[in-house]
TORFI-101745 format. One record per residue (C-alpha): residue number from 1; y, x, z; residue in one letter. Coordinates in nm, 3 decimals, always signed. Example, Ala and Ser with C-alpha at 12.3 -4.5 7.8 and 13.67 -1.06 7.14 Angstrom:
2
resi->1&c2->-0.450&c1->+1.230&c3->+0.780&resn->A
resi->2&c2->-0.106&c1->+1.367&c3->+0.714&resn->S
This chain:
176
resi->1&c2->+3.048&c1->+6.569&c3->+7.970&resn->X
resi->2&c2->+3.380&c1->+6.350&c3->+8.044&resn->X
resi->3&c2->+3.325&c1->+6.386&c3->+8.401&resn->X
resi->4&c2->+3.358&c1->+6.792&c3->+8.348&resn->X
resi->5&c2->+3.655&c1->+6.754&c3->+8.152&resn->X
resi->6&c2->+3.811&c1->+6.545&c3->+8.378&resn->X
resi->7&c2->+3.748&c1->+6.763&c3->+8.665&resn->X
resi->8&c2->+3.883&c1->+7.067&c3->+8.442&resn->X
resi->9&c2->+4.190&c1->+6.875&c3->+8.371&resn->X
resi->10&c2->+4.241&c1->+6.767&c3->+8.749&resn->X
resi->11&c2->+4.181&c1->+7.133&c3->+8.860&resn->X
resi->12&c2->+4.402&c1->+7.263&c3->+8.593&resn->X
resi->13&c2->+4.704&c1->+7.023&c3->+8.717&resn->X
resi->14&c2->+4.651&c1->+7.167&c3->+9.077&resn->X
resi->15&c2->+4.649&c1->+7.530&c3->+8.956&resn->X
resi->16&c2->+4.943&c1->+7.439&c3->+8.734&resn->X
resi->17&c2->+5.113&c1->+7.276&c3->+9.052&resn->X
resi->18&c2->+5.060&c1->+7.578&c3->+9.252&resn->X
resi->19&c2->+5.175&c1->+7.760&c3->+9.010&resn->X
resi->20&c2->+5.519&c1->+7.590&c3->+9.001&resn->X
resi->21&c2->+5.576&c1->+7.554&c3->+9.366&resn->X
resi->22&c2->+5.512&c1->+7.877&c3->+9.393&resn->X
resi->23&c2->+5.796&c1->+7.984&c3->+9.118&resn->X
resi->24&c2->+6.038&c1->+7.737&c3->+9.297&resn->X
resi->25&c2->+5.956&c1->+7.861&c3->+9.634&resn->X
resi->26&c2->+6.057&c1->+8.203&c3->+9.556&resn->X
resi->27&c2->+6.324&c1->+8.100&c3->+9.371&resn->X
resi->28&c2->+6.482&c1->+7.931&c3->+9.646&resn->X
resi->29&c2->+6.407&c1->+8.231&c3->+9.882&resn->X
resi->30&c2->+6.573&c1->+8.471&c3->+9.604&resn->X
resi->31&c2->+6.873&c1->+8.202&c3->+9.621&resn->X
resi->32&c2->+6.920&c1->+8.180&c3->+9.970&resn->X
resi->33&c2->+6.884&c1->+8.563&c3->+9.988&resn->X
resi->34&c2->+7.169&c1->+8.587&c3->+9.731&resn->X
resi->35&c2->+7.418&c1->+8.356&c3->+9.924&resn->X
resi->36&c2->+7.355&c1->+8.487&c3->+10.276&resn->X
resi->37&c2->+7.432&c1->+8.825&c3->+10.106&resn->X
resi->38&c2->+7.759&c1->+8.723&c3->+9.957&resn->X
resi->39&c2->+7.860&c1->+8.512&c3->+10.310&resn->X
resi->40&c2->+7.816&c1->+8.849&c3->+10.508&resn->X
resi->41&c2->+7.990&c1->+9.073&c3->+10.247&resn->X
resi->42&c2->+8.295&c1->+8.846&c3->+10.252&resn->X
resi->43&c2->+8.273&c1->+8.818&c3->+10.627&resn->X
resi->44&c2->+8.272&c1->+9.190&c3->+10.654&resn->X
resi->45&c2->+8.536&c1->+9.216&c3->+10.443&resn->X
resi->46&c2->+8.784&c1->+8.970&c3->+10.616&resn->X
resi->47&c2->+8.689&c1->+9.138&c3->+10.979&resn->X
resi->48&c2->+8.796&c1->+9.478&c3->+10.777&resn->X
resi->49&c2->+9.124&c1->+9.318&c3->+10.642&resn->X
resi->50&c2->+9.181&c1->+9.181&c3->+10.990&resn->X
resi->51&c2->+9.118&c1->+9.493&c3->+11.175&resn->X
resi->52&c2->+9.376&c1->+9.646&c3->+10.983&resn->X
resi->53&c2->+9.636&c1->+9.419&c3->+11.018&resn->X
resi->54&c2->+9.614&c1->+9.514&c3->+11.357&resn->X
resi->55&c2->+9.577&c1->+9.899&c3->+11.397&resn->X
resi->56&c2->+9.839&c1->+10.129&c3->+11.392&resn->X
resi->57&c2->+9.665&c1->+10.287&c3->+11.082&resn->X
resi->58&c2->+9.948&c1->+10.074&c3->+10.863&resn->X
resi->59&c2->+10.234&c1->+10.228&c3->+11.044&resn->X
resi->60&c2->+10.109&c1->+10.557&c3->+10.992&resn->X
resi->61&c2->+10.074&c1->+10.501&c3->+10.666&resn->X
resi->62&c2->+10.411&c1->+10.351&c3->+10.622&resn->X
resi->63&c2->+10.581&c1->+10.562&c3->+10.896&resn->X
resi->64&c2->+10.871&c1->+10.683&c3->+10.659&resn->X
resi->65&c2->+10.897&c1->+10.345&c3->+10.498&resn->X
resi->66&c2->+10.903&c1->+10.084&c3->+10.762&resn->X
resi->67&c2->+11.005&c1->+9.781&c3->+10.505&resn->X
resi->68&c2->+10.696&c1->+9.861&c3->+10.377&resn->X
resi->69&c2->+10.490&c1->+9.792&c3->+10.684&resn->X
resi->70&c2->+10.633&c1->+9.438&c3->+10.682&resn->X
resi->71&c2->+10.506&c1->+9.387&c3->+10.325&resn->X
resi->72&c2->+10.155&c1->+9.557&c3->+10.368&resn->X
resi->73&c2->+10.124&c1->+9.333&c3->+10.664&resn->X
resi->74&c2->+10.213&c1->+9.015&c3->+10.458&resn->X
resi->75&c2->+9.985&c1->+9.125&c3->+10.171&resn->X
resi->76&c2->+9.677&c1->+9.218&c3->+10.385&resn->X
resi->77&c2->+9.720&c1->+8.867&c3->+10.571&resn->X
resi->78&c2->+9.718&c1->+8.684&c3->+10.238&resn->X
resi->79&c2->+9.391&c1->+8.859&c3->+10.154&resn->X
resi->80&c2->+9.265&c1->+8.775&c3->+10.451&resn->X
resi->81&c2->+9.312&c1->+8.423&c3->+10.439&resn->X
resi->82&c2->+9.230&c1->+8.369&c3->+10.047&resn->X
resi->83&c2->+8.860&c1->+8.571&c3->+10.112&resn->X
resi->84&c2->+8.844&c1->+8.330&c3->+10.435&resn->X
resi->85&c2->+8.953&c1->+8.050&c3->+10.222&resn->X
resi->86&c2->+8.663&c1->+8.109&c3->+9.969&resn->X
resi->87&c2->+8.375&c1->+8.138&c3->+10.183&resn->X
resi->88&c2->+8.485&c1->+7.798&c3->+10.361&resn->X
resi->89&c2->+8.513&c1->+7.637&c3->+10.032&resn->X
resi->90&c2->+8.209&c1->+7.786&c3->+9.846&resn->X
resi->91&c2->+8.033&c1->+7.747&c3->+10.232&resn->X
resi->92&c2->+7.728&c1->+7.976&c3->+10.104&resn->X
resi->93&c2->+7.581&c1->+8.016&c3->+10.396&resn->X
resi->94&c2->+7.493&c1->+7.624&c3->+10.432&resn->X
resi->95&c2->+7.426&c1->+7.636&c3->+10.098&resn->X
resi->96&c2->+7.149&c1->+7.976&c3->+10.165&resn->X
resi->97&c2->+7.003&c1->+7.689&c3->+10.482&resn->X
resi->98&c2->+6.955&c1->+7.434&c3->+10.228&resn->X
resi->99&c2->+6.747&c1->+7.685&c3->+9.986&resn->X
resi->100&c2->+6.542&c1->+7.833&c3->+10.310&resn->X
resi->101&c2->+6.456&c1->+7.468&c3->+10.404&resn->X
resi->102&c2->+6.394&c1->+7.392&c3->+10.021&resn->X
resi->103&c2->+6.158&c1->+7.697&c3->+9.996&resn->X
resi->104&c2->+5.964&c1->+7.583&c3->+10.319&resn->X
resi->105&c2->+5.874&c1->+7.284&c3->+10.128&resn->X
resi->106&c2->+5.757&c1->+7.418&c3->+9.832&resn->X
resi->107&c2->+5.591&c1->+7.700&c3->+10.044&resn->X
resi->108&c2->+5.374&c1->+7.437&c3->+10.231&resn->X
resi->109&c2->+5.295&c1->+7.267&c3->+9.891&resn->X
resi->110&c2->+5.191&c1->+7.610&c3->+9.770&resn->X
resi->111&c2->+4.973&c1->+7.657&c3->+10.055&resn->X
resi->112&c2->+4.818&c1->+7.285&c3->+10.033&resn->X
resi->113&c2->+4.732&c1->+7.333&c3->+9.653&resn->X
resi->114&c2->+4.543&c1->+7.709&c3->+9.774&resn->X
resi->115&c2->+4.334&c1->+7.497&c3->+10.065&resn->X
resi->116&c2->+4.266&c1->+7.200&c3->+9.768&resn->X
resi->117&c2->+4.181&c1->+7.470&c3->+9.512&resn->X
resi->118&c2->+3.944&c1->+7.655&c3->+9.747&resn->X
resi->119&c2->+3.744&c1->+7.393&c3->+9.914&resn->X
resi->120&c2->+3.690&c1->+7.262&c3->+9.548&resn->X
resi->121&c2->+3.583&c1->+7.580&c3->+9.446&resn->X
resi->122&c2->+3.350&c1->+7.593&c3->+9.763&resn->X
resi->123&c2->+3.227&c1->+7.284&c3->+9.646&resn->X
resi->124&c2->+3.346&c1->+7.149&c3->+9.979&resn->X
resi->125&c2->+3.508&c1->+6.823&c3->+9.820&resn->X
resi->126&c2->+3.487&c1->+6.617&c3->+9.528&resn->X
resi->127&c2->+3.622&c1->+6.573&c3->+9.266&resn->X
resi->128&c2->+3.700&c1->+6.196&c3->+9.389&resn->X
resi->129&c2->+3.880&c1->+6.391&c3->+9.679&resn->X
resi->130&c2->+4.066&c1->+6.658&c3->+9.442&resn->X
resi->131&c2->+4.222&c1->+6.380&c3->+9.282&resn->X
resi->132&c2->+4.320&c1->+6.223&c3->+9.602&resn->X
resi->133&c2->+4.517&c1->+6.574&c3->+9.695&resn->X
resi->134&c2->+4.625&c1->+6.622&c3->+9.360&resn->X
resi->135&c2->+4.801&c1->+6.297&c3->+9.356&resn->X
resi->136&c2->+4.928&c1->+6.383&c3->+9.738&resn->X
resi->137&c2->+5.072&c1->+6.716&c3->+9.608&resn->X
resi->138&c2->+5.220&c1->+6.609&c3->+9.318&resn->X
resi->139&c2->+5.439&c1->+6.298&c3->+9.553&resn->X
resi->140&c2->+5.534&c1->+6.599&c3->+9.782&resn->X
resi->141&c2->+5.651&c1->+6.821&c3->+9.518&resn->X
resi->142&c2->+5.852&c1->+6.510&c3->+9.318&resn->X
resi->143&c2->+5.947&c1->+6.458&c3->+9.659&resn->X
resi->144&c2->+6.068&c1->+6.765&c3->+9.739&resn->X
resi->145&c2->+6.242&c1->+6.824&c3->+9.385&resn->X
resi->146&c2->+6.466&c1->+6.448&c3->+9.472&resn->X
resi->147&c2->+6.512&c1->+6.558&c3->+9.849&resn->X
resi->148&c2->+6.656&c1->+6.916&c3->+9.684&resn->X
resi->149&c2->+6.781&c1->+6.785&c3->+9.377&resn->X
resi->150&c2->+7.180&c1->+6.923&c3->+9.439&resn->X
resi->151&c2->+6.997&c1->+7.247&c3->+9.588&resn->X
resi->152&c2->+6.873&c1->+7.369&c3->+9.227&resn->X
resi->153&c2->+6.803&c1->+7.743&c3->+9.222&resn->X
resi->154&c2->+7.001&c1->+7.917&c3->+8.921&resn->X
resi->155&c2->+6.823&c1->+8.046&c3->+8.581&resn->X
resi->156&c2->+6.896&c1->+8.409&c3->+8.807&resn->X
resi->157&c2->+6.714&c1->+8.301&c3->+9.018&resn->X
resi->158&c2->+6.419&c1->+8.156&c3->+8.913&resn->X
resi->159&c2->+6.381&c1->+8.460&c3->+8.646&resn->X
resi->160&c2->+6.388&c1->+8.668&c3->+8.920&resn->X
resi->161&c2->+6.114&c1->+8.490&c3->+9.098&resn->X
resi->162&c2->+5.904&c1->+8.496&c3->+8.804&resn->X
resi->163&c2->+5.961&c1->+8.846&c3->+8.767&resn->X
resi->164&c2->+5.893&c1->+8.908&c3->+9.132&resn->X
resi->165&c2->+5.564&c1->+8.698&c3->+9.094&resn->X
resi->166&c2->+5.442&c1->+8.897&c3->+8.804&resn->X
resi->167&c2->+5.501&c1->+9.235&c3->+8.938&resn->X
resi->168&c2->+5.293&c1->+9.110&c3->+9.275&resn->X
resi->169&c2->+4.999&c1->+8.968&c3->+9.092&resn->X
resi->170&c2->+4.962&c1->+9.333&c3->+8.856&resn->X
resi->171&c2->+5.000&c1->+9.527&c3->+9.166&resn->X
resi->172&c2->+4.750&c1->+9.331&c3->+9.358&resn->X
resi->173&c2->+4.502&c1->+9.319&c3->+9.042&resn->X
resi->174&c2->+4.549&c1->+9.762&c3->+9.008&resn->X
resi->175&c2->+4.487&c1->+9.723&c3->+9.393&resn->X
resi->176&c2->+4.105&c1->+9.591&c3->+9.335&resn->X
């Protein structure tokens, strides 16, 4: 009777574990997604602002005023340069690398506690052996959380995940 409870309990941490690396994984995905977004839409931006520092479409907007040419000039550059200015010192895309390599780890933990959870299902290991893994998983996910630790996904983020996760799991469960 202990031994069953024991194995419920040790199964129940590795479903639990999957569970969570599976929340974090996305999570980091939904960050990175976020950040790469925001890098490109500022990049676009500054090429825009750049471009038309350049093209004669200022002096044919200013063609009676040429003073103001000078001045649009001026004020386009300084837009330019703040936008550049604040995707070099928010740097989000290194910071969207650092979530994509953060949600390959949790991704391969994910996919580790699946194999454990199935061939202990399949009655293909033990329960000796399912503690073993469990134990394994568990190092890779603390070690995962300290390699990560200034990489943390935001409450956004990780509500969006869990969102995401839910909606997948209903529309695979009205799919059967």
């Amino acid at each position: 009777m202990v031994e069953i409870l024991q194995e419920k309990k040790v199964y129940q941490r590795l479903v639990e574990l999957g569970k969570n690396s599976r929340v974090v994984k996305t999570a980091h995905f939904n960050s990175a997604q976020r950040k790469q977004k925001i890098y490109r839409v500022l990049g676009i931006v500054i090429i825009v602002v750049n471009v038309l520092i350049v093209s004669p479409l200022i002096n044919l907007v200013f063609s009676n005023d040429p003073d103001k040419i000078g001045i649009a000039v001026k004020f386009l550059a300084i837009i330019s340069a703040s936008l550049a200015s604040i995707q070099t010192l928010f740097n989000w895309q290194k910071e969207a690398d650092k979530h994509l390599s953060a949600g390959e780890s949790y991704t391969k933990i994910y996919h580790r506690v699946s194999t454990a959870s199935a061939k202990y299902e399949d009655e293909l290991i033990s329960t000796q052996d399912l503690i073993l893994e469990l134990e394994n998983l568990q190092n890779e996910y603390l070690e995962a959380n300290t390699n990560y630790q200034l990489c943390i996904p935001s409450d956004y983020d990780l509500n969006k995940a869990k969102e995401k996760i839910r909606v997948r799991t209903l529309s695979k469960q009205t799919l059967k």
